[in-house]
C-alpha positions as CSV (number, residue, x, y, z in Angstrom):
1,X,50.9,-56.7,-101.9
2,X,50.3,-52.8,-101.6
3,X,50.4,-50.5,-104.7
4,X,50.1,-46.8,-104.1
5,X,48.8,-45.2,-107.2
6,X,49.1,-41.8,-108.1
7,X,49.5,-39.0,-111.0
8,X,49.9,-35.8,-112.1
9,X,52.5,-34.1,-109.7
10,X,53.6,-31.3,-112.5
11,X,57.0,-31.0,-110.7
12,X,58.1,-27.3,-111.7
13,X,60.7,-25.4,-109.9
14,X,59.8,-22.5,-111.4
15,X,56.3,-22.0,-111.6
16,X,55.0,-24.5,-109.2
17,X,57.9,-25.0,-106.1
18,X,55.3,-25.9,-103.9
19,X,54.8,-29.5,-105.6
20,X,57.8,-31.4,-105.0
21,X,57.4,-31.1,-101.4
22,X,53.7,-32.8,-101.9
23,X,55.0,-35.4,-103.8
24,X,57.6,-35.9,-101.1
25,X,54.7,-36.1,-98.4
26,X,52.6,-37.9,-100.9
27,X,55.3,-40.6,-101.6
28,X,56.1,-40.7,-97.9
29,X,52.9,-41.7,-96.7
30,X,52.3,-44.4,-98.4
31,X,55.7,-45.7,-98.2
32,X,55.6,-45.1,-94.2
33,X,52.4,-44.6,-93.2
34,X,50.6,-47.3,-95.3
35,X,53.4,-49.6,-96.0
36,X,53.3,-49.9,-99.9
37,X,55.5,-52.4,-102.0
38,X,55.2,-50.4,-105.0
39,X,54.0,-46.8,-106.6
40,X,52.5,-46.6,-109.6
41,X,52.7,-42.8,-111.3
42,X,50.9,-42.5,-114.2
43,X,52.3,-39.3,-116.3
44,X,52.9,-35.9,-116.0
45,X,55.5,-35.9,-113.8
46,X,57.0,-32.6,-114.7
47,X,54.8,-29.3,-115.7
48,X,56.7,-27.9,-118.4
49,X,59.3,-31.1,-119.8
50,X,61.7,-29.6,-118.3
51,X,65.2,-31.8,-118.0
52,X,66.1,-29.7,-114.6
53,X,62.6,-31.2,-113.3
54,X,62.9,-34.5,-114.7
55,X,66.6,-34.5,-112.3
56,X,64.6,-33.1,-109.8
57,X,61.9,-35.4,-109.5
58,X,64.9,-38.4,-110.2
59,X,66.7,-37.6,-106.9
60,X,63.6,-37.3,-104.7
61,X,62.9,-41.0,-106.2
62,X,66.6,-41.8,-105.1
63,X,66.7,-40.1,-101.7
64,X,63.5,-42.1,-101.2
65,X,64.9,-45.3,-102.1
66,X,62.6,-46.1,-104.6
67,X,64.6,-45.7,-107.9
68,X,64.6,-49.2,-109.3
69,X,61.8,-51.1,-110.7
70,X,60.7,-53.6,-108.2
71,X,59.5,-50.5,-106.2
72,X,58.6,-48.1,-109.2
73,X,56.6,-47.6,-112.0
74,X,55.9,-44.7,-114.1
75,X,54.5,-43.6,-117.7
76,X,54.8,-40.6,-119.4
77,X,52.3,-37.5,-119.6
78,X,51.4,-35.0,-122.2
79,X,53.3,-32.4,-119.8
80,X,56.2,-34.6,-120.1
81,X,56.3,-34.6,-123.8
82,X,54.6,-31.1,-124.6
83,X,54.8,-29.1,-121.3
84,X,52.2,-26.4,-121.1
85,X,51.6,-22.5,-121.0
86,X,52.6,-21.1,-117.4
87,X,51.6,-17.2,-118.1
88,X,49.2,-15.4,-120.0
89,X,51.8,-14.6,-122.6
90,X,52.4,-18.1,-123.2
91,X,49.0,-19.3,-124.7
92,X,49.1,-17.9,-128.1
93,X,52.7,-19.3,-128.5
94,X,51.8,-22.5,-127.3
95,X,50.6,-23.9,-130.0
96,X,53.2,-23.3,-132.3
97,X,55.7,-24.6,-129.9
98,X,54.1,-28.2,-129.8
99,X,54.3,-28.5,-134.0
100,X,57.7,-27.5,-134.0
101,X,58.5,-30.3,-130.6
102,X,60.5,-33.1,-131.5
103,X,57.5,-35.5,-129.9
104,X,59.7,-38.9,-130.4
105,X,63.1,-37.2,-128.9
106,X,60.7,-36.3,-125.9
107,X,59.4,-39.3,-125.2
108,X,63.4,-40.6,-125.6
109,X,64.2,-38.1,-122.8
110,X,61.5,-39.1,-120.3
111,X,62.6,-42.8,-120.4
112,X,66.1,-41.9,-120.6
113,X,65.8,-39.9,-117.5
114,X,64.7,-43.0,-115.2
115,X,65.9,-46.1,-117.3
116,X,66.6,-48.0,-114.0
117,X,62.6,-48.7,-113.9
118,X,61.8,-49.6,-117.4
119,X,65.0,-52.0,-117.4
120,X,63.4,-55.0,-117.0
121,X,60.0,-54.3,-119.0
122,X,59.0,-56.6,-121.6
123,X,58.4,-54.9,-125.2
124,X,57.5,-55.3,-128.5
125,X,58.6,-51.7,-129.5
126,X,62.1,-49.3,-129.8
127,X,60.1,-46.9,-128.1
128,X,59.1,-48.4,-124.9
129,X,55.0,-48.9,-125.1
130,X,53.1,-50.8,-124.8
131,X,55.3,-52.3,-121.9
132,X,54.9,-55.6,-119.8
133,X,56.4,-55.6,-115.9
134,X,55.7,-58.2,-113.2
135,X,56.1,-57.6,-109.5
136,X,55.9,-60.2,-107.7
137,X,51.9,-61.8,-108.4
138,X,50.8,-58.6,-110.3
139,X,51.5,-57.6,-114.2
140,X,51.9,-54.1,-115.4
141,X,51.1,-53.3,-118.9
142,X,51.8,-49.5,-119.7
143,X,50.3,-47.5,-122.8
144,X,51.8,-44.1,-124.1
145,X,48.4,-42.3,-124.6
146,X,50.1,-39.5,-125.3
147,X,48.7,-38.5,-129.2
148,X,51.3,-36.5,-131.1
149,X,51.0,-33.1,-132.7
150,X,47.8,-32.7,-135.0
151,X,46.4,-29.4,-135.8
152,X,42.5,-30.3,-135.7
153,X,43.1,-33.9,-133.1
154,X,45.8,-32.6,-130.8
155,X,46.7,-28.7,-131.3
156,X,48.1,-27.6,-127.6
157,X,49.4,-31.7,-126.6
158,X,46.4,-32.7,-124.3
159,X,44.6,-35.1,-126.7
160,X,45.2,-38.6,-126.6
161,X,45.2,-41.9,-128.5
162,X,46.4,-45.7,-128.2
163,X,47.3,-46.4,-132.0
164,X,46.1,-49.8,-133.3
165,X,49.5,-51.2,-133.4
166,X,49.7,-50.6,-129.7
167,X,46.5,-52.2,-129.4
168,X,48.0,-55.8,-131.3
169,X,51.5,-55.1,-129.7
170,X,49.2,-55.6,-126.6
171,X,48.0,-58.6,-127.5
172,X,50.9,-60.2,-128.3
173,X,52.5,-58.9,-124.8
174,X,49.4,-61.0,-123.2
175,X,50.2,-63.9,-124.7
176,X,53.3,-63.9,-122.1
177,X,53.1,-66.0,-118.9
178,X,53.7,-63.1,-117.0
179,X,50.6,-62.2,-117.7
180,X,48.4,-64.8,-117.7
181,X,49.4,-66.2,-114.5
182,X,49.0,-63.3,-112.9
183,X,46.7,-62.6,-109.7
184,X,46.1,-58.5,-111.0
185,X,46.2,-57.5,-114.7
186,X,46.6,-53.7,-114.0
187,X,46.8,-51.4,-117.5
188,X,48.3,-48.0,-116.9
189,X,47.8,-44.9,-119.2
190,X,47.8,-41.1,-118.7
191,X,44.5,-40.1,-120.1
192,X,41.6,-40.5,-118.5
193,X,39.0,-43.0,-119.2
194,X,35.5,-41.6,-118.0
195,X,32.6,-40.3,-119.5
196,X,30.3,-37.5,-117.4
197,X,28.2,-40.2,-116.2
198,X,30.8,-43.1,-114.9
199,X,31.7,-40.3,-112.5
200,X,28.4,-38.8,-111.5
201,X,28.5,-40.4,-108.1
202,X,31.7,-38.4,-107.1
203,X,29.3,-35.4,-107.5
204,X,29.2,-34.9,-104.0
205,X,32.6,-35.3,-102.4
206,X,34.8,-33.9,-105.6
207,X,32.5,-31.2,-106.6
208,X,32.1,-33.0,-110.1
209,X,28.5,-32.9,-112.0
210,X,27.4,-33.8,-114.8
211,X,27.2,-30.4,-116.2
212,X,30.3,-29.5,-114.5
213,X,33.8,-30.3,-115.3
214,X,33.5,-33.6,-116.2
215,X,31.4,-32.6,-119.1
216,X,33.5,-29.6,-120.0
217,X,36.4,-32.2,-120.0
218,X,34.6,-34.4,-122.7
219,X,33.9,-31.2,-124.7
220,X,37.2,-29.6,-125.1
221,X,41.0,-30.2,-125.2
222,X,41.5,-33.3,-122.8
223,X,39.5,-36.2,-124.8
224,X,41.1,-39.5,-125.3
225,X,39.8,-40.7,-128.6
226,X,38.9,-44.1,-128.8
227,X,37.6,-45.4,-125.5
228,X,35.2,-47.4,-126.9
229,X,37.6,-49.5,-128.9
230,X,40.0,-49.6,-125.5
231,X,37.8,-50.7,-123.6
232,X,37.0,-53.7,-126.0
233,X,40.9,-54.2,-125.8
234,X,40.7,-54.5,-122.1
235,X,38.3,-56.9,-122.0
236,X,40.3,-58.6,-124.4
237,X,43.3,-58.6,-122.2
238,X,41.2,-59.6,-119.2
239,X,42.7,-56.5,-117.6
240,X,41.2,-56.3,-113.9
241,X,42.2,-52.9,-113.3
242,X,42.7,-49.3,-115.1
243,X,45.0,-46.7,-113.4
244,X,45.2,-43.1,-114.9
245,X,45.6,-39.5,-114.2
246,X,44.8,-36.5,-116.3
247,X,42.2,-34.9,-114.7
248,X,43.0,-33.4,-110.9
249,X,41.4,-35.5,-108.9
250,X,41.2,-38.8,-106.7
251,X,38.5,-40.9,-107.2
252,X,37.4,-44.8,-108.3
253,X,34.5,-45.6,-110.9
254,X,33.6,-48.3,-113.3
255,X,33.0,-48.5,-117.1
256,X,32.3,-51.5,-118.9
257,X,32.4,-53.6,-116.3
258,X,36.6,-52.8,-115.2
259,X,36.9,-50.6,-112.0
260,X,39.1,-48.0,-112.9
261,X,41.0,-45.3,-110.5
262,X,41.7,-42.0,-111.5
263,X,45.0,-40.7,-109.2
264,X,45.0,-37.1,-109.7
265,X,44.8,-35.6,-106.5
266,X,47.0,-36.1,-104.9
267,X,49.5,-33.3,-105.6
268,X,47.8,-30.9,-107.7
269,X,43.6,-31.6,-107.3
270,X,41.6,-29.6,-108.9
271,X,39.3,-29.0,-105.7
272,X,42.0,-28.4,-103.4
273,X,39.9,-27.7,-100.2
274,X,38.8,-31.4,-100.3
275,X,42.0,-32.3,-99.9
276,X,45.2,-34.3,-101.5
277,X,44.5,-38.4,-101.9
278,X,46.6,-41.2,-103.5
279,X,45.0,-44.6,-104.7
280,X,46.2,-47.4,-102.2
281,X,45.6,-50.9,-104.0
282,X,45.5,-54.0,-101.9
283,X,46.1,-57.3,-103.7
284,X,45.6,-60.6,-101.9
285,X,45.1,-63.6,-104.0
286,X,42.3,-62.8,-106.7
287,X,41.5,-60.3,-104.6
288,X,41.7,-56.5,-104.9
289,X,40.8,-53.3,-102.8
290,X,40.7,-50.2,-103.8
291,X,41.1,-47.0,-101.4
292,X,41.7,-43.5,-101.4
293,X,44.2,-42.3,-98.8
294,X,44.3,-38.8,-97.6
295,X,47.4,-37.1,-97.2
296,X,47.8,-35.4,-94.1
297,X,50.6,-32.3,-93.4
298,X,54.0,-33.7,-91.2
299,X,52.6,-31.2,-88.4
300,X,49.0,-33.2,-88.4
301,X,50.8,-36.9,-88.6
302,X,52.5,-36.3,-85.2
303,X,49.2,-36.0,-83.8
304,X,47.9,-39.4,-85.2
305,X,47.4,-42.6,-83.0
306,X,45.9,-44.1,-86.0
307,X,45.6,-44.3,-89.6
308,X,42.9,-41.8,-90.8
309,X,39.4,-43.5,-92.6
310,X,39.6,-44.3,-95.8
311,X,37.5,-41.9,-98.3
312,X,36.2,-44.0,-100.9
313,X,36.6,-48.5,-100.8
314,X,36.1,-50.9,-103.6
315,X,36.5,-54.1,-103.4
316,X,37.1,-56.4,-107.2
317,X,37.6,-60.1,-107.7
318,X,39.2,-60.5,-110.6
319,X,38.6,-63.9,-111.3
């Protein structure tokens, strides 16, 4: 089975046109190009919440054929819920405009908008997370990271938090065959799950350091609080894999002992002259391997006679 993973494709019509047709050739490739079985998008599909953007984004799933749940999965972002300031103007308003967001009628809108993939989903909650989903020998289990408004913990939307009745909902969702007899345990959550020094070894092709932006990340108005008790969670759960977005760029690391892949390059990186790259995630058996694809323009895939390198490869048993 082949899962293409990615995140943060901040669909905007308005301020960012230039994104849905990346997401097309994004989505494209790996359907085409690499054969995937599924895609995995973990949050912020839209920019600015917009429900012109969430259509948007549903008919490009549709005209791609990939609007039902057997071949898609997607959690929601903090720019799904909160959207974010666009011009200059808009970032001493922002802030006000998040207190005053109806976070839970959000969150009702973004699962609304593609119900046809969350149909089948096993929960413990009206709201839809945590969620179970099995395709075919691989289990799902999606978190809502996405903290609500808080003046001193989330003032602008970008903090997040898994509550500790997520964390025993998720428990509970474990204890379901679908899970334990399955060959990948794969959790999915927007915020990223890195500290400065699990990615210190992407210094060199991302342009991250450890006194760079990974730091700055840590430091400011991206943090999601409790990683430490999350972690324990997944080991818990026996998850074998971590897929989240977040922070603008492609890359695979390891905390804690659970390889984890961060899928948010592949539309909007944050070093765009290294290039746009998706997660492609091979699962044979107990077996999984992890790659980042890069994703080529239509005018350079004519010239191909065969499928580029992969950039970075890890392979994880996860018995």
């Amino acid at each position: 089975m082949r899962i293409a993973h990615l995140s943060d494709c901040h669909i905007n019509l308005k301020y960012h046109p230039q994104h849905l047709p990346r997401l097309r050739r994004a989505l494209e490739d790996a359907l085409d190009r690499n054969g995937a079985d599924h895609i995995i998008i973990t949050g912020d599909l839209t920019s600015n919440a917009d429900a012109r953007d969430l259509l948007t984004v549903r008919r490009l799933f549709e005209s791609l054929g990939i609007l039902k749940s057997s071949k898609l999965t997607v959690i929601v972002g903090n720019h799904d819920v909160f959207g974010g300031p666009h011009l200059a103007d808009d970032l001493l308003s922002f802030p006000d405009r998040c207190r005053k967001l109806d976070y839970d009628e959000k969150v009702s809108i973004f699962q609304d908008s593609f119900a046809e993939l969350f149909a089948d989903t096993i929960t413990m909650d009206a709201r839809g997370y945590p969620f179970l989903k099995r395709v075919k020998n691989v289990c799902l289990m999606g978190f809502n990271s996405i903290s609500s408004y808080s003046l001193l913990q989330n003032p602008v939307g970008s903090n997040g938090n898994i509550s500790a009745v997520a964390h025993q909902q998720a428990l509970e969702l474990a204890k379901h065959h679908a899970w334990s007899t399955a060959s990948a345990r794969i959790s999915l959550l927007h915020h990223h799950t890195f500290r400065p020094r699990d990615v210190s070894h992407l210094e060199l092709a991302d342009g991250i350091s450890r006194g760079g932006i990974a730091a700055r990340i840590e430091q400011r108005t991206l943090k999601l609080h409790g990683k430490r008790q999350l972690f324990k969670l997944f080991k818990a759960l026996e998850v074998s894999l971590v897929l989240h977005g977040h922070i603008h760029f492609t890359g695979s690391y390891t905390r804690d002992g659970i390889p984890c892949l961060n899928g948010g390059g592949a539309v909007y990186p944050v070093f765009r002259g290294g290039g746009y790259y998706y997660n492609l995630i091979e699962v044979d058996g107990d077996r999984q391997v992890c790659s980042a694809i890069r994703v080529e323009k239509k005018s350079a895939e004519k010239k191909l006679t065969k499928p580029l390198q992969d950039r970075n490869t890890l392979a994880i048993s996860t018995r």
